[in-house]
C-alpha angles and dihedrals in degrees: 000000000000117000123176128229142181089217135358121196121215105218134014100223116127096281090052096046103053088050087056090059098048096037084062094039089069098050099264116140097242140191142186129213114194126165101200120011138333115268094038119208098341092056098034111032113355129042103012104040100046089045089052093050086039082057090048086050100054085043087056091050098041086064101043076057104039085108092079093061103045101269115125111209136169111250115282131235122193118237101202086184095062083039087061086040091057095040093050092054084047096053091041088053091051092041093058089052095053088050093045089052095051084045103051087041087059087239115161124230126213109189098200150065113314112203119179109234125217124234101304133137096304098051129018082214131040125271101081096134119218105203106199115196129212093236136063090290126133109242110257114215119220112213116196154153110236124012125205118205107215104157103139124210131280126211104292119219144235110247109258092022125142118201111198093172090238127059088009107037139149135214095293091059104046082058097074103033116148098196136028119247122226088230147006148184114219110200106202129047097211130114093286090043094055105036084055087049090056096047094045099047095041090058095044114282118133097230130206117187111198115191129184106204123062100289137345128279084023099186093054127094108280093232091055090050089043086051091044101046090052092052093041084046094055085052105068103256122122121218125201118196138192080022127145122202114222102223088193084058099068122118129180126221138108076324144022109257104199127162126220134202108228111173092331095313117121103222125180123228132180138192138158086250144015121209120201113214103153091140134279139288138217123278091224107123121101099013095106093258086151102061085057129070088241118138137230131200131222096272085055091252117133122257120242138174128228084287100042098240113138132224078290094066084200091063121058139191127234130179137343089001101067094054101254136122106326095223124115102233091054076059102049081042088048096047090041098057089043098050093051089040077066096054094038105242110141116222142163120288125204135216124239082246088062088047121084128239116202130193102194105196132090104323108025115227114209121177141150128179131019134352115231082235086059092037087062093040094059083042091244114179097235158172132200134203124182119194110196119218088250093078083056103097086194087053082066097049094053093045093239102106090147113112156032161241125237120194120189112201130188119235106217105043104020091231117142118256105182143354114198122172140173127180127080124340102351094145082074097058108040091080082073087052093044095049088051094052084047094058086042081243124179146226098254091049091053089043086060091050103111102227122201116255130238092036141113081238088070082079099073087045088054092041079054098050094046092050074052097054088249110104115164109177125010 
């Protein structure tokens, strides 16, 4: 069957979603083709559910320490089983919000395989989408004006790399675990590498990150991952960088043998997994990329221009998919400003300086903006003040006084370059900082802003001051 459309929208993931919305909002007929569930990897198996373990894991830890405040308690265990329980209702609850918000948009769903059609007798141009299903129905085909290609990433792969999902696994995998190891290796020293190593360690795993480049988190600012190595370190978990992992090495018993390459020594390491978490790659195969004139780079992501629209100016890329930053709310923004390019409304548009990035493990990571490595590079004429966790009277209070915040002003003008934190709950706290680079803010106009005391927020307000000559605690 043919139906017509003003946009369909390839994947239901955040990022398509949220278009959808949007699309509808502004009066196009819209629908969605997804071949699994609404809410794709961020609601399923990325964002939420690793931030929900991550929260069963500071709980775990909150009570092993109650002590310090006061509080007697027998000594704790961690049911990773009841931790799953308590993800997965998060995720349905989330899941039926997201239902209840296509249906009451009037957005169609398709639940099956999108593929984009060349010109054929439904359309003189490509775009028509054919949606197969994986039961006796006919396929329907979508006919519509414009397409947006919003099929997210998936974990990408060592060459020569079996994964077997159990003894080797990746994210998607640990997901849905149903037991702790006693150990693991985790291969990649990225977001998803580190936010696994802090869950893992807090509830128990003796954890091993093995990375391959110079140091960790490679495009964060060097204080933060100096920061961030020393506290991981205290922990108990061991990093190993500029460290390449030998796939042809792996052997399988009661443990996984593998050998590493560390400044030209060959070293063994064993664990009872290894997770794989060297980064994600794009959703492209089997959509019928090949019967368009859409391009795609070297790394396999689709190539858009500053309005995300691809070689087919009629179909855009949103997301994971076009190569740019792998977060879910670059993708809402992307598929946003897409969706109202198609029905010809200008807006603002905004820089990945002015976008934050979040590391939600233990410690949290927060930043927006430029590195200083990236400041130097540019050949910015620049300061830097940094204001610890211990001048926070709230940090105390909380008993996390461990941490900073790094600004990064520009000389000349004042403006703000870069905000980078680690410490407790700074994920809470960049939005402030976000909201400041957008408005091209200074230090001097932070620094005015009146904070609430006592509160970790007062941080920003003494970073301020101290970029102002004016430094009162810290």
């Amino acid at each position: 069957m043919a139906l017509n459309y003003d946009l369909v929208i390839l994947g239901g993931g955040t990022g398509g979603y949220v278009t959808a919305i949007r699309a509808a909002q502004l009066g196009l007929t819209t629908a969605i083709v997804e071949k699994q569930k609404l809410g794709g990897t961020c609601l399923h198996k990325g964002c939420i559910p690793t931030k929900a373990l991550l929260k069963s894991a500071s709980v775990y830890q909150q009570v092993i320490n109650a002590a310090d405040f006061g509080v007697e308690t027998t000594a704790p265990t961690f049911n990773v089983n009841q931790a799953m329980v308590r993800k997965e209702k998060v995720i349905n609850s989330l899941h039926q919000g997201v239902e209840h918000l296509v249906r009451t948009n009037k957005i169609d769903v398709y639940e099956g395989v999108g593929r984009i059609l060349g010109p054929s007798i439904f359309s003189p141009i490509a775009g028509s989408i054919s949606v197969e299903y994986d039961d006796e129905r006919e396929n329907d085909i979508l006919v519509s004006k414009n397409v947006i290609i919003a099929t997210g990433s998936s974990p990408s792969i060592l060459p020569d790399m079996e994964i077997d999902h159990r003894d080797i696994v990746t994210s998607d995998d640990l997901v849905e675990m149903t037991e702790l190891p006693k150990s693991i290796i985790i291969v990649g020293g990225g977001v998803i590498g580190m936010e696994w190593a802090s869950f893992l360690h807090d509830v128990g795993v003796e954890v091993t990150i093995v990375e391959a480049q110079d140091q960790i988190l490679s495009t964060f600012d060097h204080d933060i991952v100096k920061q961030l190595k020393r506290l991981l370190t205290k922990k108990g978990i061991t990093i190993l960088e500029q460290a390449k992992i030998d796939p042809n090495s792996i052997e399988k018993g009661t443990e996984i043998q593998v050998k590493y390459q560390q400044q030209n020594e060959i070293q063994n390491i064993s664990a009872e997994k290894l997770l794989i978490a060297v980064g994600r790659q794009a959703n492209t195969k089997k959509i019928g990329i090949e019967n368009t004139d859409i391009q795609l780079d070297q790394k396999g992501f689709i190539v858009v221009n500053e309005h995300f629209q691809t070689k087919e100016s009629h179909i855009y890329a949103i997301g994971d998919v076009n190569g740019g930053q792998q977060l879910a709310h670059v993708a809402t923004y992307e598929g946003k400003k897409a969706v109202e390019h198609i029905a010809g409304i200008s807006s603002s548009s905004i820089t990945q300086q002015e976008i934050p990035s979040c590391i939600y493990g233990s410690p949290e990571i927060a930043m927006v903006g430029y590195t200083e490595q990236e400041v130097k590079q540019k050949e910015y004429d620049y300061r830097v003040e940094k204001v610890s966790l211990q001048a926070i009277g709230k940090a105390h209070v909380n008993g996390h006084t461990e941490g900073f915040t790094k600004i990064i002003i520009d000389k000349q003008t004042n403006d703000i370059l870069g905000i980078h934190m680690i410490g407790d709950q700074v994920t809470e706290l960049i939005g402030q900082a976000s909201t400041v680079k957008y408005f091209d803010g200074s230090a001097l106009e932070l620094s005015e802003v009146v904070y609430p005391h006592p509160s970790l927020s007062e941080i920003i307000g003494e970073a301020a001051l101290a970029a102002e000559g004016r430094k009162i605690h810290g």
